[in-house]
N, C-alpha and C positions, 0 to 999 in steps of 0.2 A: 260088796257091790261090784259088778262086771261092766266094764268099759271096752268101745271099742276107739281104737284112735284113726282117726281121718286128719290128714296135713298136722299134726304134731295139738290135735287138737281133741279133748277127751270126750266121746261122745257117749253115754248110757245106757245101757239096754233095754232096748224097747223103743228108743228114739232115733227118727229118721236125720240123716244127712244127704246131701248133696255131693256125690261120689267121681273126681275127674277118670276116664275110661279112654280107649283107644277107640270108642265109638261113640263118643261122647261125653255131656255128663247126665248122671242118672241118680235117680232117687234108691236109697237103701235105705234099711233099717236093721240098728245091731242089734244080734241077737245070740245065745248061748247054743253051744251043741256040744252035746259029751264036756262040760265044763272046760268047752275053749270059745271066746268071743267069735265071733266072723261079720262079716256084711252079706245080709240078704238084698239083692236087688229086687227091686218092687215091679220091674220092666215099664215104669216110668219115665221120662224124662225130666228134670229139675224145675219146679215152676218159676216165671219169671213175670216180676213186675212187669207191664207196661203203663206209659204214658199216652192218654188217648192224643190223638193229630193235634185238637181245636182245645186242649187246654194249655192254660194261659204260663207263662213261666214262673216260679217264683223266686222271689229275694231271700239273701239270707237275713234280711232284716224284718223279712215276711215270715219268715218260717220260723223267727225268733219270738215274735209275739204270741 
């Protein structure tokens, strides 16, 4: 099985991560060439949760239930 590592963190071929860059951060996916690992960049930007304005906060006694 072929790995590629991002932050000391083993990621598997064919599966995307989330890549830090001097132009940001960007989506990859590892993938194999000439039987060496590397990152393909997908020219993505990294998706990211948001929280909409008008919801409400929760507790962690909320989020525990």
């Amino acid at each position: 099985d072929c790995i590629c590592l991002n932050k000391g963190t083993e990621i598997p071929e064919g599966q995307t991560a989330c890549i830090k860059t001097n132009s940001g951060n960007r989506l990859a996916v590892c993938e194999k060439n000439l039987n060496v690992t590397n990152w393909k960049f997908l020219g993505e930007e990294c998706p990211v949760a948001k929280v909409a304005d008008d919801a409400a906060p929760v507790t962690v006694a909320q989020a525990a239930n």
